[in-house]
Each structure stands twice: as structure tokens, then as C-alpha cells.
N, C-alpha and C positions, 0 to 999 in steps of 0.2 A: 854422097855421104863420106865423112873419113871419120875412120876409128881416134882417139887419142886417150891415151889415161887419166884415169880415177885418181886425185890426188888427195891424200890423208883417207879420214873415215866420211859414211855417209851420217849425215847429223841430222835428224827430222826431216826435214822436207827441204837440205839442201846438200849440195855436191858439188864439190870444186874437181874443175878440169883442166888440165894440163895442156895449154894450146899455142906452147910457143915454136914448134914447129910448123904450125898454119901459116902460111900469108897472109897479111894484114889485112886484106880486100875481100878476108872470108869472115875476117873479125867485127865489123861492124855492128852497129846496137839494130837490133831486131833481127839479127839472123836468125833463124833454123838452129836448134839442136836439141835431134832425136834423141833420147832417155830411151826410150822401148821402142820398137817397128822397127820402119824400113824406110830408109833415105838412098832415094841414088842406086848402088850394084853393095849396098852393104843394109845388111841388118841385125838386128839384138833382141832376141828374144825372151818371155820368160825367163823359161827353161834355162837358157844361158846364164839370165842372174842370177835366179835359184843355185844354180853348180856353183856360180862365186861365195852364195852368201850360204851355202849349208842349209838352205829349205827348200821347198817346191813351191811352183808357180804359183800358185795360187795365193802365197803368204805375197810376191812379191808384187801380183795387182793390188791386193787387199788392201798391201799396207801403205801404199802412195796416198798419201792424205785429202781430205778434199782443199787446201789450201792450193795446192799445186793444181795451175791452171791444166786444160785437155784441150785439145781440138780433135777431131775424129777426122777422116780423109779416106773416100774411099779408093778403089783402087786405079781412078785414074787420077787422084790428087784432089779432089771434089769437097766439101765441107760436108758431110756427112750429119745427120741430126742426133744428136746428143742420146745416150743413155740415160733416161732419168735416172738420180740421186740415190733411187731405193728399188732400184734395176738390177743390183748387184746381190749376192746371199754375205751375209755377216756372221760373226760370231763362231766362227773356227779358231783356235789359237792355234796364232804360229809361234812356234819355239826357234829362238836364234842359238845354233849348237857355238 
């Protein structure tokens, strides 16, 4: 995993990233890239975006849409079976300060 910046705002369900210091050999179409968890010797947690974005974790699972695809991976990199859809609790508002 390597860290790289967040470029402009997050807009719906999309996020532009700032990857012109990568190698081009990392940039290829279908590569890997972690939003939440653990890649590699680095990771991103809730918690962690919560402090960026001024709420708690829970606003920051909640609010990732169902448009944005998931895989699950356990922890030896494994495909893990899916949370069902209505697995999660809803209907907390989160306030963006």
C-alpha cells in the first residue's frame, strides 16, 4: 500500500486521487486501491476519516453508498462472504460540521 492525496472535495460516490508520484507499473486498469482497511504495511481507518471529515465512524461506513462496489477479504487476503444489504443499522443522521 502507499498513501497519496485526496485531490479537490469528495463528491457522492466519487474521489479523485493524486498519483503522479507512483510508477506507472502501479498504475495500471484494475489495480488495487484501498478507500478503508489495510493494504500492504499501511492502513486507513474509520476513525482516521472521521478526524478529516468532522464526524464519527459510523457516519463514514454509513455514508459510502450502495453504488460503490465492496469486496470483503479476510485476513489472509481471502474473499470473505458478503454482508447482506440490510446487515447494517440505518437511520442515524450524520451532521457534516
Amino acid at each position: 500500500g502507499r498513501r497519496v492525496p485526496v485531490v479537490g472535495a469528495v463528491s457522492m460516490d466519487y474521489t479523485m486521487a493524486d498519483v503522479t508520484d507512483m510508477p506507472e507499473e502501479e498504475l495500471a486498469p484494475g489495480t488495487v486501491a484501498t478507500l478503508l482497511g489495510a493494504d500492504g504495511g499501511e492502513r486507513i481507518t474509520a476513525e482516521e476519516l472521521a478526524g478529516w471529515g468532522g464526524t464519527i465512524p459510523y457516519c463514514v461506513t454509513t455514508g459510502i453508498g450502495s453504488r460503490v462496489g465492496r469486496r470483503y477479504l479476510n485476513s489472509v487476503g481471502v474473499m470473505a462472504p458478503s454482508v447482506p444489504e440490510n446487515g447494517f443499522p440505518h437511520g442515524i443522521p450524520c451532521s457534516r460540521s
